[in-house]
C-alpha positions in Angstrom: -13.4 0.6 6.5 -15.1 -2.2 5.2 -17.9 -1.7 1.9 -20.9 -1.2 4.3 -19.3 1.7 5.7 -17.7 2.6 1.9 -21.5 3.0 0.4 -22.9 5.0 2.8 -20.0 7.8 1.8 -21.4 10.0 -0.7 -19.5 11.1 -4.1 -16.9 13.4 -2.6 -16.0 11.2 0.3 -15.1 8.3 -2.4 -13.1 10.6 -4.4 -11.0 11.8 -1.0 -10.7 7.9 0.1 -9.4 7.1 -3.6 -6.7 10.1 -3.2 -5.8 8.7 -0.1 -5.5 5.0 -1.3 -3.2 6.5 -4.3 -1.4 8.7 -1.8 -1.0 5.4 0.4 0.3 3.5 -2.8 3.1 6.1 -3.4 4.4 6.3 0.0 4.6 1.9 -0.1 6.5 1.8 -3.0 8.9 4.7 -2.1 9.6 2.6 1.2 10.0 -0.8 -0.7 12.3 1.4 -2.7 14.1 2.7 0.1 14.4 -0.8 2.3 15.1 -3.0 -1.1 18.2 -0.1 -1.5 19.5 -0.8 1.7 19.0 -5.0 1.6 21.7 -4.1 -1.9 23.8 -2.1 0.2 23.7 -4.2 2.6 25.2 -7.0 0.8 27.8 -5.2 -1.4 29.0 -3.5 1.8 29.5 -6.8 4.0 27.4 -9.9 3.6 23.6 -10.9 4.6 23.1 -10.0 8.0 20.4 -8.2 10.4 20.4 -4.9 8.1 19.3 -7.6 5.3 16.8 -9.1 6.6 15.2 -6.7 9.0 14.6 -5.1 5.3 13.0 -7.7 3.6 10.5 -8.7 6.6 9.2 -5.2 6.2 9.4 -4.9 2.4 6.8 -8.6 2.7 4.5 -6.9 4.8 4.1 -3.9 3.1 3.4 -5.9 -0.1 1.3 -8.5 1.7 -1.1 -6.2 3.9 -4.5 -8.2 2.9 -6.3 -5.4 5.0 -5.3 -2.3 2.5 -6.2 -5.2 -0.7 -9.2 -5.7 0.3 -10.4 -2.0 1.0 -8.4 -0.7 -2.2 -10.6 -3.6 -3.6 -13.8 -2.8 -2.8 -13.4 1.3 -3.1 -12.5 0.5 -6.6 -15.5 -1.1 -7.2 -17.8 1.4 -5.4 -16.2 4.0 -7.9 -16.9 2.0 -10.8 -20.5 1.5 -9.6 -20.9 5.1 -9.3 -19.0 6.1 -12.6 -16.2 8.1 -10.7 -13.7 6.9 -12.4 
């Protein structure tokens, strides 16, 4: 969603899309967890290979996914505007 389609939800809508982001937030770092466990495995187990770096090329773009910034962004500012916080 972009913030045009953000500020037409009303108060309730906002506070379901903000449970969602934190839900979303959770579930990323438990998977950077996860993959960042098996890049260490990985390498104590044998040496840097595929099951290292398949690992890290999904650990950067969970952490660099400029879509979920920017709408995380711009719901936390609608909230602020509307004292939701």
């Amino acid at each position: 969603m972009q913030e045009k389609e953000l500020s037409a939800l009303t108060d309730e809508e906002l506070l379901v899309e903000a449970k969602k982001m934190k839900s979303a937030a959770i579930l990323n770092a438990t998977l950077i967890g996860f993959m960042f466990g098996i890049v260490v495995y990985s390498v104590a187990k044998s040496s840097i290979g595929f099951f290292t770096l398949f690992p890290l090329f999904f650990i950067y773009k969970v952490v660099n996914n400029t879509e979920s910034k920017q709408k995380n962004t711009a719901l936390k500012k609608l909230l602020e505007e509307r004292n939701l916080t």
